[in-house]
C-alpha positions in Angstrom: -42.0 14.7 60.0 -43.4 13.8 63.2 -42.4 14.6 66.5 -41.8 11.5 67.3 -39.7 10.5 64.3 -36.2 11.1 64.0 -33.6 11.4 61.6 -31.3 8.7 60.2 -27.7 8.9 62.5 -24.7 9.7 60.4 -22.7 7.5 61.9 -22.1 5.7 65.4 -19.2 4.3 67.4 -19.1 1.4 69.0 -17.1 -1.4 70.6 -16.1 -4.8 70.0 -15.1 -8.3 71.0 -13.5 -9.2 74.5 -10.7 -6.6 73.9 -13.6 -3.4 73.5 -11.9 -2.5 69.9 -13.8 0.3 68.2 -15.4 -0.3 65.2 -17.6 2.8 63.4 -20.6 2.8 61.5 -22.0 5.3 59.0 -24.3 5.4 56.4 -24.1 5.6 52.8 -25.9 3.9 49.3 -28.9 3.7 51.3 -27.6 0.8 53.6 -24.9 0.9 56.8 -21.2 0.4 56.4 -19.3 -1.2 58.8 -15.5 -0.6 59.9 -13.1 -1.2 62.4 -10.5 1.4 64.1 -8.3 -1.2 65.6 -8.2 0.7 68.6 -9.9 1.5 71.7 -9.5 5.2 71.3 -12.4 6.9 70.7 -10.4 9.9 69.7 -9.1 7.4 66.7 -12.9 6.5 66.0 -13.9 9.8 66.1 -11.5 11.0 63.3 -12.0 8.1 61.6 -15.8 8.2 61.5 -15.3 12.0 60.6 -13.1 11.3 57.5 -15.8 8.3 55.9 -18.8 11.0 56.7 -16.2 14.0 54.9 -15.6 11.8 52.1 -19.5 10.8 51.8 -19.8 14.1 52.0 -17.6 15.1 48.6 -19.4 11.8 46.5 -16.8 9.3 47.4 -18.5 6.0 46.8 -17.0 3.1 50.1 -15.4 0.4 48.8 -15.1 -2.6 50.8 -11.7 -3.8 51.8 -9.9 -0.7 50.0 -7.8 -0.2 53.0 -6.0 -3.3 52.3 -5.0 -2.8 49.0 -1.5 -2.2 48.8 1.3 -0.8 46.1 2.0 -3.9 45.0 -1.3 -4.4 44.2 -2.0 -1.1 42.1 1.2 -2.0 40.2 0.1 -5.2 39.4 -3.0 -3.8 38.1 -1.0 -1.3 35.8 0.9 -4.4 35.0 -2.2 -6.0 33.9 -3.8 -3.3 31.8 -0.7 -2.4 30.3 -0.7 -6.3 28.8 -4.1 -6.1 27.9 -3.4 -2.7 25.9 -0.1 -3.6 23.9 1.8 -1.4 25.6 5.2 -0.6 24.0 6.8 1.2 26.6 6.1 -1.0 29.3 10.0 -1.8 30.6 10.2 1.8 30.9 7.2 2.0 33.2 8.8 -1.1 35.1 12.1 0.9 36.2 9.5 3.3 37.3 7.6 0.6 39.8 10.8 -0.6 41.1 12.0 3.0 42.4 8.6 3.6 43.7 8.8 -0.1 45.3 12.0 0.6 46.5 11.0 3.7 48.4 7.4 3.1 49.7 7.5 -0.7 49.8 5.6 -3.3 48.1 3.2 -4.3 51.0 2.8 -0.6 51.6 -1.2 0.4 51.9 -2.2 2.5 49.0 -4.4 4.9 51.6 -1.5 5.6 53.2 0.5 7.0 50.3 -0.7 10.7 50.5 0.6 14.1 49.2 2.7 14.1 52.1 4.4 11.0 51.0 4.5 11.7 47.6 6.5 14.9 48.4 8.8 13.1 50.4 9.1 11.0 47.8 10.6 13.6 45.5 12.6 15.1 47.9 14.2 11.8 48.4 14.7 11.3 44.8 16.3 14.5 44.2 18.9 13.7 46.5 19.5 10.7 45.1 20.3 12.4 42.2 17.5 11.7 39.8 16.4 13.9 36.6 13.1 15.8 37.4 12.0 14.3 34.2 12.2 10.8 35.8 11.0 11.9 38.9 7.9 13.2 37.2 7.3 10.1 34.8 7.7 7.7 38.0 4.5 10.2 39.6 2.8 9.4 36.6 3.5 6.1 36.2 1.6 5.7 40.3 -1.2 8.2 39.4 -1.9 6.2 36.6 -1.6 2.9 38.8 -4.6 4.7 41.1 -6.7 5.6 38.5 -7.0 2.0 37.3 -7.8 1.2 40.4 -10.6 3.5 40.7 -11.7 2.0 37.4 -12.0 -1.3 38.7 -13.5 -0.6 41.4 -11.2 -1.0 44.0 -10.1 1.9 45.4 -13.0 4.6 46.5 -10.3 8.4 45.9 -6.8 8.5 44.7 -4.4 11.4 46.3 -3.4 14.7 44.8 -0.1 14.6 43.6 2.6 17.3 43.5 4.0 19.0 40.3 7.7 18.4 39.7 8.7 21.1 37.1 10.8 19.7 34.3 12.9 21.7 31.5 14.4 19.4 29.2 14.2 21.3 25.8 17.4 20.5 23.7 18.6 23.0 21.1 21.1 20.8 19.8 21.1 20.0 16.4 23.2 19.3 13.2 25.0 21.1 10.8 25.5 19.8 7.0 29.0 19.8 7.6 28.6 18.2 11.1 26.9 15.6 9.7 28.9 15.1 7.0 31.6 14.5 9.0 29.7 12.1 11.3 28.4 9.6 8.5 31.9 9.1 7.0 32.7 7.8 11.1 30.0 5.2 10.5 29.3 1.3 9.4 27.7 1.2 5.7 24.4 -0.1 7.9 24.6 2.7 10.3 24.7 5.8 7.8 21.9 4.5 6.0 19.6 4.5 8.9 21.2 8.2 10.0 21.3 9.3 6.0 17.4 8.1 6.4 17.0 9.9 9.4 18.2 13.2 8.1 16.5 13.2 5.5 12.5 12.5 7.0 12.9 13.6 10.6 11.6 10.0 11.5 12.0 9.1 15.1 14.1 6.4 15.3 12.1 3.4 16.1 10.2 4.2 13.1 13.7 4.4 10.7 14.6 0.9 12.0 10.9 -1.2 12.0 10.6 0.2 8.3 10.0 -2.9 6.2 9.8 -3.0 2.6 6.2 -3.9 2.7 5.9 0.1 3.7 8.3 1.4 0.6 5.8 1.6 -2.7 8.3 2.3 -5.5 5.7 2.4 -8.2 3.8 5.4 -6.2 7.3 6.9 -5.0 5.9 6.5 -1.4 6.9 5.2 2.4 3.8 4.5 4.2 3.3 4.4 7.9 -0.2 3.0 9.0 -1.6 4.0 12.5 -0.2 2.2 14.8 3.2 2.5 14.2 3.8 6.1 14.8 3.9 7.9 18.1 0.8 9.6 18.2 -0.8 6.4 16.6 -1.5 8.4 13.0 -0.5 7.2 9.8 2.0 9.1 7.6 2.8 9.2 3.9 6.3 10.5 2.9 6.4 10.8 -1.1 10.0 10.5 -1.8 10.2 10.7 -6.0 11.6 14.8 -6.0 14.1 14.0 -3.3 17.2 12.6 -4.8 18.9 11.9 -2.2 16.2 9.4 -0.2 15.0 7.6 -3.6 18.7 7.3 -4.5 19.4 5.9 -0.6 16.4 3.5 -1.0 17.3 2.6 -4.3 20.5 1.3 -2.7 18.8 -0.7 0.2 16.7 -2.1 -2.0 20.1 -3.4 -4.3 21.6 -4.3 -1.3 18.9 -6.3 -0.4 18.6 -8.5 -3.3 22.2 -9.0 -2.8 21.8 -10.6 0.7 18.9 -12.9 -0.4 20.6 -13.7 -3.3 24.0 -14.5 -1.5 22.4 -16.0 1.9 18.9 -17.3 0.6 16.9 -15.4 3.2 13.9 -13.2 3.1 14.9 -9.5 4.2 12.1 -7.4 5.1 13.4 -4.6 7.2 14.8 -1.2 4.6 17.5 -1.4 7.0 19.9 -4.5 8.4 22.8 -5.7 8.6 23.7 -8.5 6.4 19.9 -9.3 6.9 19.5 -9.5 10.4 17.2 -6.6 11.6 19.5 -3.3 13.5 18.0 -3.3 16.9 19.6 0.2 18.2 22.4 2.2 17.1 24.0 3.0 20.8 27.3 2.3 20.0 28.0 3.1 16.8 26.3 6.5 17.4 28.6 7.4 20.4 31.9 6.1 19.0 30.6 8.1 15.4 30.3 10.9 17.4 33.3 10.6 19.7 35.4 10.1 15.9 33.6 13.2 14.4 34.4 15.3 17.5 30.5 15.9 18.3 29.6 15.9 21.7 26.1 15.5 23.6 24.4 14.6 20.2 21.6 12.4 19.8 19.6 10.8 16.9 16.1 12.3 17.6 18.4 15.4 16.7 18.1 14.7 12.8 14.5 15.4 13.7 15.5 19.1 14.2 17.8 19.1 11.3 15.1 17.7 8.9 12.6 20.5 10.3 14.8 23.7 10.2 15.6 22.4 6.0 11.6 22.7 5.7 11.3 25.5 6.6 14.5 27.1 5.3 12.8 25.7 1.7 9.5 27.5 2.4 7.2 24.4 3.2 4.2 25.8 4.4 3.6 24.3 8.3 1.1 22.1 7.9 2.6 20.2 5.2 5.8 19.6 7.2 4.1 19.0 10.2 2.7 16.2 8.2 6.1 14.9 6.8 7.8 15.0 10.1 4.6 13.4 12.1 4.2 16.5 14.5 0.7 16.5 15.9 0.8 20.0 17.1 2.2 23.6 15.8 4.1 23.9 19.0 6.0 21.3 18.8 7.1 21.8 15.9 7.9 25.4 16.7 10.3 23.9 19.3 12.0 21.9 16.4 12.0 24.5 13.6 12.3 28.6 15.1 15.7 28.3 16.2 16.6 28.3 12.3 19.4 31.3 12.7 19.9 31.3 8.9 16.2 31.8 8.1 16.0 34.4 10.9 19.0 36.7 9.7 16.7 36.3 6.4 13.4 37.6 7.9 15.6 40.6 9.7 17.3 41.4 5.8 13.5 41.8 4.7 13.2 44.0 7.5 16.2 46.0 7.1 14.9 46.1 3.3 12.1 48.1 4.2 14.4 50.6 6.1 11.7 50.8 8.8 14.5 52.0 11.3 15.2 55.2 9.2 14.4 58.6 10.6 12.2 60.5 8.6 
C-alpha cells in the first residue's frame, strides 16, 4: 500500500435533514449500508454504529428493513409455513402465539425481544401460574418463529433464549384389575377403543383414525403407513396369536356390517359410534374413571401398561419398541423399567445365586 492510500472506513456518523438526526454508515458485502439512529445523540450513533460493525464482525449478513419487522410478523410467518407443511398440531402452536401476543404485543419489534425479555417473559408466566412445560413449548414455538425468519431472509440473528427446566415424567399406569374395573364403567364404543389401546400401546390418535382400509384380516395385520404415526414411521402390528385383539377386531368388524346393514352407510373408521367417527374420549374417560375410583389417569397410560406386559413376556427390546412405535431405547425405558413384578423376578435370580452369602 501506498502512503498515500488509505484504508476503507468502518463506518461513519453523520447528520441529517433540517432537524440534524444521525444516521450511520458502515460497510459490509462490499458496498455501504445506510441507517438512521433517530436521534441526535452521537452517544446513540456511536453504540449503534458499534453493534452493526460487532455483528459484521461475528458474520451477521444486514438485512434491510429488519428493524421493522415485528412479532406479529414472525408469527404470521410460522403461520404460513406451518400451512404450507400440513401441520397437525397447529391450534396447539396458536394458544402459544396468543400468550406470547398477549405479553410482548403484536406490533412489538422482533429486535427488541432479547434474552432479557425472554426471561422476563418466563418470570411473568410463572406467576401467572403456567406449567414449565407450556412455558417452554411457547419459547419454542418463538425460536422457531425467528428461525423462519432467518430462512427467509428477513431477519439478519435471532436471540438466545433461556432454558426453562421441565420434569413431567408420569409413572402412572394400570393394573389388570384397574382396568378391568374401568372398562365395565364404559359405553360399548368407548371400551373398544380403551380394550384397543391396552392391548397395542397405540397413542390415541392413532386408535381412533384407524380405518379398516389399515386392518388386513387375510395377513392377520394392522398397518400404519408413514405419515400417520408420530415419528412419521410406519408400523405393522400382527395381531393372529393375540386372542384378545383379533377377537376385539372380529367384533368391530360384526358390528360394522351391522350399522351399514341397518343405516345403509359406509363405515370406515375400526372404531365409531353407530357409524359416525369417535372424535375424543374426554368425557367418557373422566366419568369411567371417576365410576372406577381411579384418579389422575390418562389414556396415553395404556401405553405403559401395554409396554411393562412386553416385557414381563420376555419380548426382546427391539421388537417391542417396534410394536409400541418407540423410536428410541430411552423412551421406552421410561415406559417399561418401572415393571415391579419383573424386578422382584430379576432380584429372585439374584438371591438364587446366593451371591450375598459369607463364605
Amino acid at each position: 500500500m501506498s502512503e498515500k492510500a488509505k484504508p476503507r472506513r468502518q463506518g461513519r456518523i453523520f447528520p441529517r435533514g433540517k432537524r440534524g438526526v444521525l444516521w450511520i454508515a458502515w460497510y459490509a458485502d462490499a458496498r455501504e449500508h445506510r441507517e438512521s439512529t433517530r436521534s441526535t445523540d452521537h452517544r446513540v450513533a456511536e453504540r449503534k454504529l458499534r453493534d452493526k460493525l460487532t455483528a459484521k464482525d461475528r458474520g451477521e449478513t444486514f438485512v434491510p428493513g429488519s428493524g421493522r419487522i415485528t412479532l406479529g410478523d414472525l408469527l404470521e410467518a410460522l403461520h404460513d409455513h406451518h400451512e404450507t407443511q400440513g401441520t397437525k398440531s397447529w391450534r396447539r402452536f396458536e394458544q402459544c402465539s396468543r400468550h406470547l401476543i398477549d405479553h410482548f404485543g403484536s406490533d412489538s419489534r422482533a429486535a427488541k425481544i432479547a434474552y432479557p425479555a425472554l426471561e422476563k417473559y418466563v418470570k411473568t408466566r410463572r406467576s401467572e401460574g403456567a406449567a414449565p412445560a407450556s412455558i417452554r413449548l411457547e419459547l419454542s414455538v418463538l425460536a422457531q418463529a425467528f428461525k423462519i425468519a432467518r430462512k427467509r431472509g428477513t431477519l439478519a440473528a435471532e436471540p438466545i433464549f433461556p432454558t426453562v427446566p421441565v420434569s413431567n415424567v408420569r409413572t402412572e399406569h394400570f393394573t389388570a384389575a384397574e382396568l378391568g374395573a374401568l372398562l365395565e364403567c364404559l359405553p360399548r364404543p368407548v371400551q373398544a377403543v380403551v380394550r384397543f389401546g391396552a392391548a397395542t400401546g397405540w397413542r390415541l390418535m392413532e386408535c381412533l383414525t384407524l380405518r379398516w382400509s389399515a386392518v388386513d384380516f387375510t395377513a392377520n395385520t394392522i398397518r400404519l403407513e408413514p405419515g400417520q404415526t408420530k415419528n412419521g414411521r410406519g408400523r405393522v402390528f400382527p395381531f393372529s396369536r393375540l386372542p384378545a385383539l383379533a377377537g376385539l377386531l372380529e367384533e368391530q368388524r360384526q358390528e360394522r356390517w351391522r350399522v351399514e346393514r341397518e343405516r345403509g352407510i359406509d363405515v370406515g373408521h375400526v372404531f365409531h359410534r353407530e357409524g359416525r367417527p369417535i372424535r375424543n374420549l374426554d368425557d367418557a374417560w373422566k366419568a369411567g374413571c371417576r365410576k372406577a375410583g381411579l384418579t389422575n389417569r390418562r389414556f396415553h397410560d395404556l401405553r405403559r401398561y401395554a409396554a411393562m406386559r412386553l416385557v414381563r413376556a420376555g419380548v426382546a427390546r427391539s421388537e417391542a419398541m417396534g410394536l409400541l412405535g418407540h423410536e428410541t431405547e430411552s423412551m421406552f425405558i421410561r415406559y417399561a423399567l418401572n415393571d415391579v413384578p419383573a424386578l422382584e423376578r430379576a432380584v429372585e435370580k439374584l438371591a438364587a445365586l446366593d451371591v450375598l452369602r459369607d463364605d
